[in-house]
C-alpha positions as CSV (number, residue, x, y, z in Angstrom):
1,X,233.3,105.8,36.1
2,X,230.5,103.7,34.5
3,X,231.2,101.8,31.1
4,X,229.9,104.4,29.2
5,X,231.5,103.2,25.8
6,X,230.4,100.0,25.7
7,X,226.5,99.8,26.9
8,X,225.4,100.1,23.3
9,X,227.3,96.6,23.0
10,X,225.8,95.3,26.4
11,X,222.5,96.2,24.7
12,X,223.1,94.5,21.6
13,X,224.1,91.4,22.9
14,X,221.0,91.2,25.3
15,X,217.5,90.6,24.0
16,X,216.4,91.4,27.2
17,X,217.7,95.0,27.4
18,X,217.3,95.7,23.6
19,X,213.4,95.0,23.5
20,X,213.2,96.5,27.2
21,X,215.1,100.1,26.1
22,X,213.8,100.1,23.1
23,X,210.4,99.7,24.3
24,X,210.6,102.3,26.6
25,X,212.2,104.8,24.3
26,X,209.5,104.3,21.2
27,X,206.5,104.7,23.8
28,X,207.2,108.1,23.7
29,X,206.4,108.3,19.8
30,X,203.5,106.5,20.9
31,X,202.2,109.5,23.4
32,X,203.3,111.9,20.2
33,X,200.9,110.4,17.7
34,X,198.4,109.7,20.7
35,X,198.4,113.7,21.7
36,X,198.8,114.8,17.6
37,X,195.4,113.2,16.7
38,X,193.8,114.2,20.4
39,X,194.5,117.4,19.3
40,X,193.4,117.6,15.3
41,X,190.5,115.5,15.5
42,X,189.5,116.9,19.0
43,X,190.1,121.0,18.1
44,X,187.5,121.1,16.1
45,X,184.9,120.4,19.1
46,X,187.1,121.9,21.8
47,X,186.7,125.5,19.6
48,X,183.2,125.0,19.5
49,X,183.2,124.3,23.1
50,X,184.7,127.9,23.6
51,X,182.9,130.0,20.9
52,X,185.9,130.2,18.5
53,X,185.6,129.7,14.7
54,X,187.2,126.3,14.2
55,X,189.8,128.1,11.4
56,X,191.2,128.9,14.5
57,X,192.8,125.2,14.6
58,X,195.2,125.9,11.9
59,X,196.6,128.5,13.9
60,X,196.9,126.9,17.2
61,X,198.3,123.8,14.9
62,X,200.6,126.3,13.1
63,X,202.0,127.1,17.1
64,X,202.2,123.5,17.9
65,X,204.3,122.6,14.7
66,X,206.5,126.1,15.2
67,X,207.5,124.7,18.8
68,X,208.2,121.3,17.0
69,X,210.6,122.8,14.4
70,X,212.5,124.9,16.6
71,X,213.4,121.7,19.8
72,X,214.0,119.6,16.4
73,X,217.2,121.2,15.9
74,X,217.9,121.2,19.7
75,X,216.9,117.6,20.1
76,X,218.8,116.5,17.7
77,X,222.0,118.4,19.0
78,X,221.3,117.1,22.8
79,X,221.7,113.5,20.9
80,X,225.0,114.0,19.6
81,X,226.5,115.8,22.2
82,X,224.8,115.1,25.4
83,X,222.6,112.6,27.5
84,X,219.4,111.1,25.6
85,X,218.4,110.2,29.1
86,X,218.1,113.4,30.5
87,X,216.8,114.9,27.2
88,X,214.0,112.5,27.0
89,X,213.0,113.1,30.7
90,X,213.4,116.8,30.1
91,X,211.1,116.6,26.8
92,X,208.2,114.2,28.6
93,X,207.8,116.7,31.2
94,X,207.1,119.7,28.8
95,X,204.9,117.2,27.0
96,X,203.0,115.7,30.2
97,X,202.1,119.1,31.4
98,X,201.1,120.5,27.9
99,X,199.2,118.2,26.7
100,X,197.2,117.7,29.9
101,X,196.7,121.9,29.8
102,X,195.0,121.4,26.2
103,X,191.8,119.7,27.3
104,X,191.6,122.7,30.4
105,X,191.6,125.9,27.5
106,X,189.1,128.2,27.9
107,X,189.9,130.6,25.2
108,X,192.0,130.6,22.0
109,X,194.5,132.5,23.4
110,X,195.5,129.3,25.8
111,X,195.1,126.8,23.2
112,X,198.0,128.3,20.6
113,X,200.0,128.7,23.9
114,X,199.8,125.4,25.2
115,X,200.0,123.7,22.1
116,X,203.1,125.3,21.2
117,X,205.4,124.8,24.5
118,X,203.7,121.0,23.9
119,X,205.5,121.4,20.6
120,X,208.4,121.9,22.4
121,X,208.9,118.6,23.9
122,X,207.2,116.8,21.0
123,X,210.1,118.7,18.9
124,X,213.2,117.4,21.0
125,X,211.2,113.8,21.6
126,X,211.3,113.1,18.0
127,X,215.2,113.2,16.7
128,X,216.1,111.6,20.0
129,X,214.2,108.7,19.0
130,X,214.2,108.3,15.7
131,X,218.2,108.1,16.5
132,X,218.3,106.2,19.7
133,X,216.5,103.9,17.3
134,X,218.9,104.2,14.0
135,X,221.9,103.6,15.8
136,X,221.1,100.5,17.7
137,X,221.3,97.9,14.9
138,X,222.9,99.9,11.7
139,X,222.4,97.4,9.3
140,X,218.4,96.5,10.1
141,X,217.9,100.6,10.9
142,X,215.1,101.0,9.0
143,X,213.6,97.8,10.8
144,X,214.7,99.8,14.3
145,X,213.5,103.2,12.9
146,X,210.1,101.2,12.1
147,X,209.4,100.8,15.7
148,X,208.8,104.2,16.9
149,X,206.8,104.9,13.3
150,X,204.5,101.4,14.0
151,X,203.8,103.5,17.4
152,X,203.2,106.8,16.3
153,X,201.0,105.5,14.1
154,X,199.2,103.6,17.0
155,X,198.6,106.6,18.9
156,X,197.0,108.1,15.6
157,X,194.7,105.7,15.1
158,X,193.4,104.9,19.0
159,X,193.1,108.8,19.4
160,X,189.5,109.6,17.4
161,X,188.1,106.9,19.2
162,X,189.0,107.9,23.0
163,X,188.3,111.2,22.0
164,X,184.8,110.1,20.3
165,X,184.3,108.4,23.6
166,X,184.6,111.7,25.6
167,X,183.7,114.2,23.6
168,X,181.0,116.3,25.9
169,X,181.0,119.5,27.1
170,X,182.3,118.4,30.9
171,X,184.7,115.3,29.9
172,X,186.9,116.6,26.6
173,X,189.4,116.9,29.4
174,X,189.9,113.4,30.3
175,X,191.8,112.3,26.7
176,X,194.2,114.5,27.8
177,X,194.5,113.9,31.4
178,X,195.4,110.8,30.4
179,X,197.9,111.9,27.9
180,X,199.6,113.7,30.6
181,X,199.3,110.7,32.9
182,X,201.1,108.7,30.1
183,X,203.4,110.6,29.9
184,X,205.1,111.0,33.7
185,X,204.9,107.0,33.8
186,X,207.0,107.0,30.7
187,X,209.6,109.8,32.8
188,X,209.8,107.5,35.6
189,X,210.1,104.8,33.3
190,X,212.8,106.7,31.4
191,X,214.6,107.8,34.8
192,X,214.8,104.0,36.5
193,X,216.0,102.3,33.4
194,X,217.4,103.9,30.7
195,X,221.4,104.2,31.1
196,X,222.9,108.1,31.6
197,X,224.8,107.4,28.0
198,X,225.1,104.1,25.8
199,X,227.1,105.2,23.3
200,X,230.6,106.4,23.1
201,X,230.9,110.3,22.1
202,X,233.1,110.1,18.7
203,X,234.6,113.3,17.6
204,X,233.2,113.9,14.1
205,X,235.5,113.5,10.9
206,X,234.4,116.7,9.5
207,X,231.9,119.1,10.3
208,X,228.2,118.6,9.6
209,X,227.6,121.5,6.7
210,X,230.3,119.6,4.8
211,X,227.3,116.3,4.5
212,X,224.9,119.4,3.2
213,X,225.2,118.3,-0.7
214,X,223.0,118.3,-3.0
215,X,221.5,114.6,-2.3
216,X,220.8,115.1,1.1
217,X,219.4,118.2,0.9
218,X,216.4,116.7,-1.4
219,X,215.9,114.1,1.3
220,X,216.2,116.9,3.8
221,X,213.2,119.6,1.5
222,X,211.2,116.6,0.8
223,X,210.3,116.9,4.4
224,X,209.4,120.5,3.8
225,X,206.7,119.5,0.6
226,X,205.5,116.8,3.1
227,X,205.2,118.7,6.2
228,X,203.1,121.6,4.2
229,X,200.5,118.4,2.6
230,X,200.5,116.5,6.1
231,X,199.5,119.6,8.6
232,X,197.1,120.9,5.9
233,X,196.0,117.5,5.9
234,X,195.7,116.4,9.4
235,X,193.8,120.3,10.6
236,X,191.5,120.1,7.7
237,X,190.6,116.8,6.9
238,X,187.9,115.8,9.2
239,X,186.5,119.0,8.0
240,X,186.8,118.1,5.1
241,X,184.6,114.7,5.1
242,X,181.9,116.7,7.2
243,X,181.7,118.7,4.6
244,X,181.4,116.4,1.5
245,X,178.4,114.8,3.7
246,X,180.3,112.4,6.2
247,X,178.5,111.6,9.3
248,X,180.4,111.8,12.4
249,X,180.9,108.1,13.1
250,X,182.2,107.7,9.4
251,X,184.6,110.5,10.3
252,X,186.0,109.1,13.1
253,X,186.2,105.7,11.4
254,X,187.7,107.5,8.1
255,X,189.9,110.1,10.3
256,X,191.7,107.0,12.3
257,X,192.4,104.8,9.2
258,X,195.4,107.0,8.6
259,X,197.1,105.8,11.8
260,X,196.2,102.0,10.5
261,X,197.7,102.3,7.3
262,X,201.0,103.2,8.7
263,X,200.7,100.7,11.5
264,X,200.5,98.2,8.4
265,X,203.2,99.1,5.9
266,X,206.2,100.5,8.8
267,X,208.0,97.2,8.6
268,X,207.4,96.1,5.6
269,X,208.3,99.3,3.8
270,X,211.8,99.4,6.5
271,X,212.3,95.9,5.0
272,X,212.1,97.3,1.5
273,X,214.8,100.3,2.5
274,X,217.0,97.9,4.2
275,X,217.4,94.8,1.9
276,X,216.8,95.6,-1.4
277,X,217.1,99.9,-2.1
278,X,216.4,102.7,0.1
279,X,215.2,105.5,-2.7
280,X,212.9,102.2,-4.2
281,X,211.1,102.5,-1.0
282,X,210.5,106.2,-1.2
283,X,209.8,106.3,-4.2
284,X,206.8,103.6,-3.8
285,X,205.7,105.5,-1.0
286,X,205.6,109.1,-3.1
287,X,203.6,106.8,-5.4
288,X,200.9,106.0,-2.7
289,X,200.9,109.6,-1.7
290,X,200.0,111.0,-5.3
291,X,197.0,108.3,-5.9
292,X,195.9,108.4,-2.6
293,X,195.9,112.4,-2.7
294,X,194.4,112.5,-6.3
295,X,190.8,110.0,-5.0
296,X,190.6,113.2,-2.6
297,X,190.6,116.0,-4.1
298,X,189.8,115.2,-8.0
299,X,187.2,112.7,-7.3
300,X,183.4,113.1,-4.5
301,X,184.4,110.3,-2.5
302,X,181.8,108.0,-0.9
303,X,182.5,105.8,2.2
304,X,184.3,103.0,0.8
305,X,186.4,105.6,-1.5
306,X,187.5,107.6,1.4
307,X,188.7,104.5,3.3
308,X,190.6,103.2,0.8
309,X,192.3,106.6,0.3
310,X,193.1,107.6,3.5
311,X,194.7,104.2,4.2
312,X,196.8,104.0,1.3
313,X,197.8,108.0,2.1
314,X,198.8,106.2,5.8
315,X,200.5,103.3,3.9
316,X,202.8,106.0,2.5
317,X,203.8,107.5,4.9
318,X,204.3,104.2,7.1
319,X,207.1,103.9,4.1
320,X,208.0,107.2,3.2
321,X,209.2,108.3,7.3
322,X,211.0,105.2,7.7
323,X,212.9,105.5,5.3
324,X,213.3,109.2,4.6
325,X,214.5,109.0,8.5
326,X,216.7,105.5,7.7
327,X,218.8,107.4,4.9
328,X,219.5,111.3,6.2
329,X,221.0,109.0,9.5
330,X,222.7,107.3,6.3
331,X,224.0,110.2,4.8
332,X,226.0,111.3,7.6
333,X,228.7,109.8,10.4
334,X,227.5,107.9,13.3
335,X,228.7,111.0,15.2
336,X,226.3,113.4,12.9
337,X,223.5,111.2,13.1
338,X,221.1,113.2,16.2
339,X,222.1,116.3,14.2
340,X,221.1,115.2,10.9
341,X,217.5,113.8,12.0
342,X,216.9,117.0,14.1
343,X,218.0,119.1,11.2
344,X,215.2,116.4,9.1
345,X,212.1,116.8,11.7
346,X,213.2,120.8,11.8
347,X,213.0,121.1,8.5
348,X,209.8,119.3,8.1
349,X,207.9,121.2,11.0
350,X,209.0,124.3,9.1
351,X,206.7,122.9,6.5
352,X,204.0,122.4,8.9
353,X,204.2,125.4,10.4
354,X,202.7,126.9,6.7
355,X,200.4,124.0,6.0
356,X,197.5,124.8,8.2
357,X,197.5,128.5,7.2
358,X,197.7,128.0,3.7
359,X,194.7,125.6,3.0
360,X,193.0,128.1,5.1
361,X,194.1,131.0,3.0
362,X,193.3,129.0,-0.3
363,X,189.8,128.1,1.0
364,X,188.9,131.7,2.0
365,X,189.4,132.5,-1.7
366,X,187.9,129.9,-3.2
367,X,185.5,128.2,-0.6
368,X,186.0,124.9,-2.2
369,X,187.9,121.7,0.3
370,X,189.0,120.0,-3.1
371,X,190.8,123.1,-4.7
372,X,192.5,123.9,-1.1
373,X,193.0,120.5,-1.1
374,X,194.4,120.0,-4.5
375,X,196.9,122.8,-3.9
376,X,197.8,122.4,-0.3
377,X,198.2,118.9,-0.5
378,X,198.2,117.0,-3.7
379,X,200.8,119.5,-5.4
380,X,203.3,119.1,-2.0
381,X,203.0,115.2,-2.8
382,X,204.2,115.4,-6.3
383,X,207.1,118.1,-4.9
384,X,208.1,114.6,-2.9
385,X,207.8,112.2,-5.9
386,X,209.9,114.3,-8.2
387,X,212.6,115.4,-5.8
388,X,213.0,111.6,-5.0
389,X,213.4,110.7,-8.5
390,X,216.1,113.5,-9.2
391,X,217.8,112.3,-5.5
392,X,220.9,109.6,-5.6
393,X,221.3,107.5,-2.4
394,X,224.0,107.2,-0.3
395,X,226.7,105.1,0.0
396,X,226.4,104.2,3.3
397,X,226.7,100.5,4.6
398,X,230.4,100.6,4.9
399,X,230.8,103.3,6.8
400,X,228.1,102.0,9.3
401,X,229.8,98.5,9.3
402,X,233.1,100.1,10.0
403,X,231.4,102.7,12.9
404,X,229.7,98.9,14.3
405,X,233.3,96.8,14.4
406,X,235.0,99.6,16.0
407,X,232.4,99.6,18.6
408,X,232.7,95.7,19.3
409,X,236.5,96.1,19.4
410,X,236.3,98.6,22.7
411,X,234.2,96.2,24.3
């Protein structure tokens, strides 16, 4: 039988195989943001394209995040108790396929479908990462956990540009061809490298519902108020900037900057959680989502406005789903730790699956982007900030040194 108990320490001790796994592994967080903003920024065209009222993208984006929540929970369940390997092949393939389908839609009816089994493998992609990621290093796991955000936030922001650079009648396909593409070289990556299990199963100490206090849960719903801000966000805010008088290259330049300002303050904002207080960093980040939030919806932005916004509304969430990520793993056993992210990016796609549909419900009524925005978005952000506040961290670096040392021993 191979050493399955002890690769996690073969890893650690290696530079080598730590950069090389983790590498592979957070290129798939990569091909999520990459596909995400393919999608959001793209939809908009791709509905014209087809003779569908572009309204019609919170629905399909409504599908796509209802596939998310519901392989979150599974994802996060195949971490615990089965191979990640096989888990992340079996997610990239739903994914490849998918997202490739997306630029072929011909009617409206495709484009919810695909979307939503693409949601599928985003939905089991996610926990398994986010986890893989936590548990390599515990005591630097927001630094780890940074990683996969620093990509994610990559594909965001390269996304409105290859789109821009496609975006015709007879090549909107090739974006996500070349998703698709992506993602099989990251399956055959995953298949030839990545071990069948690097981590010893532990049999929990108690059973997960026992970690669902009070605390936890806060972390857990703030997920919810930012899942309802960020998909009401990210499906109407190009829209949005159109329709305050944005041209199309400021939109693409305004659109991307989100991606950029998470790019910039993952690692610093993981540094925050891990050295000096986890809930501090959350807490700044909440911060960055209210002001940011408040210049767009209480203010007419101009150019220079709108970039500034949008980038400190990335910086926060660079910070905020690091960390929020860093301290649900921190809540729970090492042997809870898939579950309890997959039970976090559940709960949060739960969220997104009523974000689109309610800023498009709000601005039937009122016809107005800065009300819809105002309570679709701005109000979720200061849910966040006041559930933080009221939220007590965990006690949690014991436990995680304890879980590390008896790794090392059965080496």
């Amino acid at each position: 039988m191979e050493k399955v108990e002890t690769v996690i320490n073969d890893i650690r001790k290696s530079k080598y195989k730590l950069a090389l796994f983790a590498g592979i592994v957070v290129f798939g967080m990569f091909l999520d943001g990459f596909d995400a903003d393919l999608f959001f920024f793209g939809g908009t065209f791709i509905l014209k394209i087809i003779n569908v009222h572009p309204f019609l993208l919170g629905v399909a984006g409504t599908g796509f995040a209802a596939g998310i929540a519901v392989f979150s929970f599974v994802g996060g369940y195949i971490f615990d108790r089965m191979s990640v390997k096989y888990g992340l092949i079996t997610a990239m393939i739903l994914f490849s396929i998918f997202s490739a389908f997306t630029g072929f839609v011909t009617s409206p009816y495709e484009l919810v479908i695909f979307r939503f089994i693409t949601g599928f493998g985003v939905g089991m992609v996610q926990p398994l990462i986010y986890t893989f990621m936590g548990d390599l290093i515990p005591k630097s796991r927001g630094r780890f956990i940074a990683l996969p955000a620093i990509m994610f936030g990559t594909g965001l922001f390269i996304a409105p540009y290859v789109f821009s650079v496609f975006s015709t009648k007879t090549t909107f396909d090739i974006p996500f061809i070349i998703s698709g593409v992506l993602g099989v070289i990251l399956i055959l990556m995953v298949f030839s490298v990545l071990p069948k299990y690097y981590m010893k199963n532990q049999k929990p100490k108690k059973g997960f519902y026992k970690y669902l206090k009070i605390d936890m849960l806060l972390a857990v719903f703030s997920m919810l108020a930012w899942g309802v801000g960020y998909f009401a966000y990210n499906s109407y805010y190009s829209a949005f900037l159109v329709g305050i008088g944005f041209t199309t290259a400021q939109d693409t330049l305004v659109f991307s900057l989100f991606g950029l300002g998470l790019i910039i303050s993952a690692l610093p904002g993981s540094f925050i959680g891990d050295k000096f207080s986890r809930k501090g960093a959350l807490l700044i980040a909440s911060l960055f989502y209210v002001v940011s939030t408040s210049m767009m919806f209480f203010t007419k932005m101009n150019e220079a406005e709108a970039i500034i916004a949008t980038l400190m509304f990335g910086f926060g969430y660079g910070i905020y789903g690091v960390n929020i990520a860093a301290i649900v793993q921190e809540f729970v056993e090492v042997s809870w730790s898939g579950s309890a992210t997959g039970f976090l990016f559940g709960i949060f796609n739960i969220g997104a699956i009523m974000g689109g549909p309610l800023f498009a419900i709000v601005f039937s009524g009122t016809k107005s982007y800065f009300t819809s925005g105002i309570f679709t978005i701005f109000l979720p952000m200061v849910v966040i900030l006041v559930m933080l506040i009221v939220m007590k961290s965990p006690d949690y670096k014991k436990v995680d040194m304890e879980d590390e040392k008896a790794e090392l021993s059965e080496a």
